[in-house]
Each structure stands twice: as C-alpha cells, then as structure tokens.
N, C-alpha and C positions, 0 to 999 in steps of 0.2 A: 162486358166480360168480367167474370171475376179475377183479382188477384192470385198469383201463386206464391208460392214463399221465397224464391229466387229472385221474383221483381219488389216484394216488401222487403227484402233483406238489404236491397240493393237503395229503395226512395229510403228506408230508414238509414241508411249511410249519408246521404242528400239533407236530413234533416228533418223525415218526415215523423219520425217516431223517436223522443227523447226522452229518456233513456230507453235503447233496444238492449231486445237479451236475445238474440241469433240463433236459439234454440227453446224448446220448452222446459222449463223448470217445475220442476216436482217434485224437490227436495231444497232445502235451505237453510241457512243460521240466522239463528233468533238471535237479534241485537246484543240481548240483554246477559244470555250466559253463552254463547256461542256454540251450542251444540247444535246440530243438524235433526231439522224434524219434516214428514212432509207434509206439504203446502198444498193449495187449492192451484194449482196450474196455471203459467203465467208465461209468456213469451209467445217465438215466433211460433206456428201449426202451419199446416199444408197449404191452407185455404185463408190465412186468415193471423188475427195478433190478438192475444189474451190480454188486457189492459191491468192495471191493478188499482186498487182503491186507496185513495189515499188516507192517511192517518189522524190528515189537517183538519177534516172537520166532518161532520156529519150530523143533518137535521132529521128531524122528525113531527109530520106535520101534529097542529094537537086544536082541537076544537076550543076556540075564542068565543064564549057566550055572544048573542046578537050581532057575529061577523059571518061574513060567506066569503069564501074566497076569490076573487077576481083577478082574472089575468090582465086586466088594463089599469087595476090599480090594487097592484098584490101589498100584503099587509105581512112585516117579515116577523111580526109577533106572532103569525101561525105557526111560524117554524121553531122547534123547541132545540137547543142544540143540545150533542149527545156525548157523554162521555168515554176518550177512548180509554179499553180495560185493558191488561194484557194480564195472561197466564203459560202456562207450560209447553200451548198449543199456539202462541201467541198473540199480536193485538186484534182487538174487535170491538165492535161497535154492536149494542143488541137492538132491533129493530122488533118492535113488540107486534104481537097477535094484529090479525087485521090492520096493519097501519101502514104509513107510506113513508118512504125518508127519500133523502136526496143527501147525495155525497160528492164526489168528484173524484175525476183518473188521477194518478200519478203520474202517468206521463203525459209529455203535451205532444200534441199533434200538429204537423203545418200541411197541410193539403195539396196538394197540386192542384193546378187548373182543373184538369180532365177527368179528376179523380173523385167520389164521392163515397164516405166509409160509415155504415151501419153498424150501430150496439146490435147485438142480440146477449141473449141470456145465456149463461153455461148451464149443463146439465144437472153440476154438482148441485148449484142453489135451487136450480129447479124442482128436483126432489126434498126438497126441504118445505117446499112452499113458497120460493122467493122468486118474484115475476120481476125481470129487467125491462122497464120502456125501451122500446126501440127509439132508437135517438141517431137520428143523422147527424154527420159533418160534412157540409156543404163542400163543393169544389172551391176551392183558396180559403177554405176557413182555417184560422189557427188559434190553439190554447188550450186550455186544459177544459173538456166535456167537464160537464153536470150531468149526474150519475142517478136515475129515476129508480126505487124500486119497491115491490109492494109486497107482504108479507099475508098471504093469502090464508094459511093456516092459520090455528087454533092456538098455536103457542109460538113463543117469542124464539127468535132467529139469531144466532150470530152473525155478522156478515166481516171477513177476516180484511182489515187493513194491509197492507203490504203484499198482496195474496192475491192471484186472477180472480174477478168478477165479472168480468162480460167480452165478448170476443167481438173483435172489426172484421169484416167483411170489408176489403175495398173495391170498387165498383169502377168500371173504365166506360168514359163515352166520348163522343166527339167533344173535341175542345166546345167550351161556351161560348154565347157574347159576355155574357157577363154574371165573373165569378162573385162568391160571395167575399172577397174583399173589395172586389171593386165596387160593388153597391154601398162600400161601408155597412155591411149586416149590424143588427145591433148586439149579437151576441161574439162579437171580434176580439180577440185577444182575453180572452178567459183568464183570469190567475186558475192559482189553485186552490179557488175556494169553491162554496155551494154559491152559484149564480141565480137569483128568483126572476123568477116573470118579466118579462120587461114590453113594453107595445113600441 
C-alpha cells in the first residue's frame, strides 16, 4: 500500500525524513539577497515527499579515451565534477545535451523495516528533457540517495540545487526477514555525496 501524508508526516517526526518541510513549498529566499522567489516544489504532497538536490556536488559522466565503464570496477575519472552557479533564480548545476550526471538528496532518509521508498521524476524536469532513475531505498536503508539523471534533449539543462527534484513514493509490506541493514547492504549510510558503483 502506498503512503499518505498523515503517515510520512508522522515516520518523518520518527526520523525517517531529515530535514522535513510538513507541507509543499513553492516559494522561497534565496540565501544570498533574501528575497522570495518561486522554486521547483519541495516538501510533504498527498502521496508522497519532493526531495531536493543538494548543492555538495554534482558529477557528470564524460568519455575517457580506451575506458568503458564497469560496474564491478567503476573508474571515478569518468565522472567530471560540476560547478555549482548561482543567479537571480538561484543555484544550479547545468547538465549538458545528451549526458548523464549524478548528484545526491539533501535530505537523508532512515527507512523502516517494512517500508520501501521509490525516486520517480517530477514533471517540472520532465518537460525539459530531464529523465530521473528510478532508484529504490531498500527496507532499513539509511543516508542520503545518489541522485541518477539523464538529459535527453538537444540542449543543456539547468537542474536547481536547493529546489525539488524527484518525489518518494513510500511503499508498505509485510515486515521482512531480512532488512537492508541487517545484510550490511553496501550502499549503508551514504554521506552527502555522489556514491559510484560499488559490487
């Protein structure tokens, strides 16, 4: 069954969602000169919780003459890091034509047992051209997600730091035998940075 906002308002008091914003946000001040401008959508929704992207980092894959990339022995010279810009609309990160980057939430998540919470994409980026991996967090997993996204269009994307980028879904089943803490997953306690490949 899926979540309502009553029961995620409630596990994020518990600690499941840090920092919570208990309602949707769609206006906001910009660090820098503190006026109010509005945002890409971020907080609690009906069905679900708008995450935001953090500011910390942001890679962008980029083609290594005579490398391929491998998931069981990833090479982190593929990943080019990106610089974050800010302007009048705020900070952002530009994720060029056809390419892929990886970023990471700003908030960190702790899981429940029973609990299990899907990335999907918002509709804002998706009309841009920007495709979010669906990216699970396992039952007991905690830390801050790595953030998948691909830029499918013709020209280059902003993708806004501080600012909703992809909504959770959380997912209820029978308690497990065994959550992903207890296996020791190897993706367990995330900072808040980009995480690469790991076997």
């Amino acid at each position: 069954m899926i979540k309502n906002d009553a029961w995620i308002k409630q596990a994020a008091s518990e600690g499941m969602i840090s920092p919570f914003e208990a309602s949707l946000i769609r206006r906001a001040q910009l660090p820098n000169d503190g006026h109010e401008t509005p945002v890409i959508s971020y907080g609690l929704s009906s069905y679900g919780y708008d995450i935001r992207l953090s500011p910390n980092e942001f890679r962008i894959f980029r083609h290594v003459p005579g490398t391929v990339i491998d998931p069981k022995n990833f090479n982190p010279e593929n990943l080019e890091p990106t610089q974050l810009k800010t302007d009048q609309n705020g900070s952002y990160f530009i994720l060029p034509a056809h390419s892929y980057g990886l970023g990471v939430a700003l908030e960190r998540l702790q899981m429940p047992n029973n609990i299990t919470t899907i990335c999907i994409g918002k509709s804002t980026y998706a009309r841009c051209g920007i495709i979010a991996n669906l990216t699970p967090a396992e039952a007991g997993w905690r830390g801050y997600l790595t953030l998948e996204f691909s830029n499918s269009s013709s020209a280059d994307c902003r993708i806004y730091a501080n600012e909703g980028v992809v909504q959770l879904l959380f997912l209820e089943g029978e308690p497990c035998q065994v959550s992903y803490d207890t296996r020791r997953g190897k993706y367990q306690d995330q900072p808040e940075a980009v995480t690469i490949a790991r076997v």
